[in-house]
N, C-alpha and C positions, 0 to 999 in steps of 0.2 A: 492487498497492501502495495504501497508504492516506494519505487526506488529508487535514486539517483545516481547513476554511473559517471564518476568525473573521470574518463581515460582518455589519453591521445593518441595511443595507439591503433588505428579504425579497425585493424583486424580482433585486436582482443575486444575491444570496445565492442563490433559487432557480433561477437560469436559470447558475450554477459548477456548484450542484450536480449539476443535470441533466444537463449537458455533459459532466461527469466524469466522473459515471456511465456514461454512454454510452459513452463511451472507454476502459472498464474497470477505471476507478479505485474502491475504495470509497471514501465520502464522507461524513464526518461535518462538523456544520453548526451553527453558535453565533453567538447574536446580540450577546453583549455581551463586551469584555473579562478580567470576574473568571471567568465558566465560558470562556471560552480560556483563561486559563493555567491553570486547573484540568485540564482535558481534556489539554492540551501536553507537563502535568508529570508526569501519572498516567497517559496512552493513549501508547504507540506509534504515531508517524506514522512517514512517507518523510517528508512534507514539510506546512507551515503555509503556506495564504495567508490575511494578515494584512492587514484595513484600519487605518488608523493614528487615523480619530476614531470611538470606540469609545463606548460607553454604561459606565461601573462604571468602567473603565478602559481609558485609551490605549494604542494600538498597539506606542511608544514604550516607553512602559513594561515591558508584555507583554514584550517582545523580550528589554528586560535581564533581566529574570529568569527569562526562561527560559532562557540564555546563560550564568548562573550555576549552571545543574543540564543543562541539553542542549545537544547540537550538532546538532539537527534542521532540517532546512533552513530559513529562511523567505523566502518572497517576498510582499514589499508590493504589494497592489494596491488603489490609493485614489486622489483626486480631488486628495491634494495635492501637485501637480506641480512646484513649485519645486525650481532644483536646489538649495539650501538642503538641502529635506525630503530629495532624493535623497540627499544627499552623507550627512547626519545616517544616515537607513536604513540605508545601507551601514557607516555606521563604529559603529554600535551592531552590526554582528550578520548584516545581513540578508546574501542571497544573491544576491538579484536585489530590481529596483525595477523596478513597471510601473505607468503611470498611468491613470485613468480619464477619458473611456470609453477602451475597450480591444476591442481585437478578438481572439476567441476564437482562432484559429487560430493566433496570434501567443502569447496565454498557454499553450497546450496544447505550443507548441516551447519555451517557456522552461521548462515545465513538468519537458519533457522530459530538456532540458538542465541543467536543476538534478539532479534524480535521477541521470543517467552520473554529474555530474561529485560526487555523492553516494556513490558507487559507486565508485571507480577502477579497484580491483581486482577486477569482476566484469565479465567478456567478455559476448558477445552470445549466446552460447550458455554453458548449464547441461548439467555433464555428471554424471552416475551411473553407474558400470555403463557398461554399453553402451549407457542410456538419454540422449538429447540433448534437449533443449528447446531452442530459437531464436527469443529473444527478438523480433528484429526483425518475421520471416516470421508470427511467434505459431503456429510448429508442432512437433511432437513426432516423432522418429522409437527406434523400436530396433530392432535390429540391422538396420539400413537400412530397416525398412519404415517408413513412414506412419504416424502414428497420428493419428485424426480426433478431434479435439478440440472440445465446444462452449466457450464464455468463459468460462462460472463450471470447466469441467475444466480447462481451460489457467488460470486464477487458482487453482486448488486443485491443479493438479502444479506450479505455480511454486512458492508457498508453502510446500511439501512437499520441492522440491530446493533453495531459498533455504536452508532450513533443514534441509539433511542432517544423520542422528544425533538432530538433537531433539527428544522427542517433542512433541504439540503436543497439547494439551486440545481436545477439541469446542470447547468455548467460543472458543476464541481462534481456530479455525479459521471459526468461526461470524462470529465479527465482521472478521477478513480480506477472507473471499471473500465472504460474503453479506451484510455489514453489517448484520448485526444479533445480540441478547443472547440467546445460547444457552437454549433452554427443552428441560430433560428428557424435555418430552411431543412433541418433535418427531423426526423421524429424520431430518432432512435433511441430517445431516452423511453419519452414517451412507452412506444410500442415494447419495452423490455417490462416497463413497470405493470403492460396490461398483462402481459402475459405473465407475469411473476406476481399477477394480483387473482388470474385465473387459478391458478398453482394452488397459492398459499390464504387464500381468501375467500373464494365464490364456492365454495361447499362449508363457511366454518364462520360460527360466530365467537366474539367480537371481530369487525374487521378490522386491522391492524393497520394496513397503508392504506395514508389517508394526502389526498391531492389539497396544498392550501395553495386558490388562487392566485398568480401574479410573482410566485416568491418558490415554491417547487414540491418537493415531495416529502412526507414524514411520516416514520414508522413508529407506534404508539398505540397504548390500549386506550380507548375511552371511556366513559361514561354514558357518556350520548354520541350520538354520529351529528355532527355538525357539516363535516365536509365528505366529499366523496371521495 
């Protein structure tokens, strides 16, 4: 899942982002208001955590206009704790309000909990085929076996069963799971899908991930194998 941190402050800024990371989130990172709502209105997030006094432009702000083109989630987390600011947060938009300081294990369950409740309609497990994902456990099974997953292959068969049927461009697979701008001289989309095709494919019929020429990758049961 991916996330948007609009903070100015580099120390907290750096120490969300880090933490996300770790936790398996991609993490994109902006210091001022004008490049968040730029990033908010043109990136696909899950979710915005949004400080509300901002450089170029407030948090305030930010929120209504992006409220006017998306419904991506946001959660405030900032210094200004009055229930005033809370009450305002919440009636412009926001999802949740958490104030600063803030303890991480407490943002990371609200985190969490914004995303379900982001979600309604997507259970704990992803099904394919006879393919399972289980979101909770973070493990993979088909036709009842195991399948041993490292975290960027479990964040690249999520992404891939999230979006069953559609194909997905390198690039956008690129800034998903590995956060970062697809460069044609690299293989590393490539070389994740061979191995996460060895995994989840090369002992099991139907094959599931299927390469469409010129345009990227797509996870899908077939009929017939058309592509490889």
């Amino acid at each position: 899942m991916r996330i948007l941190i609009v903070e100015d402050e580099l120390k907290t800024g750096s120490y969300l982002r880090k933490g996300l990371k770790e936790a398996g989130y991609v993490v994109d990172w902006v210091e001022d208001g004008i490049s968040g709502q730029h990033q908010a209105e043109t990136e696909e997030y899950d979710l915005v955590i949004l400080d509300v006094m901002l450089p170029g432009q407030n948090g305030w702000t930010l929120l209504q206009n992006l409220r006017r083109k998306k419904s991506t989630p946001v959660l405030f987390l900032t210094a200004r704790d009055d229930v005033g600011d809370r009450i305002k947060g919440l009636e412009l938009g926001a999802d949740d309000y958490l104030a600063k300081p803030f303890d991480f294990v407490e943002l990371t369950a609200r985190v969490k909990s914004i995303l379900r409740r982001g979600r309604p309609r997507e259970s704990d497990t992803l099904r394919v085929s006879d393919l399972e994902l289980d979101l909770i456990r973070r493990k993979a099974t088909r036709q009842g076996d195991t399948i041993i997953l490292t975290a960027k292959e479990f964040a690249l068969l999520w992404l891939l069963m999230r979006r069953e049927g559609e194909i997905l461009p390198r690039a956008t697979i690129a800034s998903h799971v590995w956060d970062m701008n697809f460069n044609s001289d690299t293989n590393v989309v490539d070389s994740a899908i061979r191995r996460l095709r060895s995994k989840v494919d090369d002992a099991y019929e139907p094959k599931l991930i299927h390469t469409v020429r010129g345009m990227g990758y797509v996870l899908e049961e077939r009929q017939m194998e058309n592509a490889c």
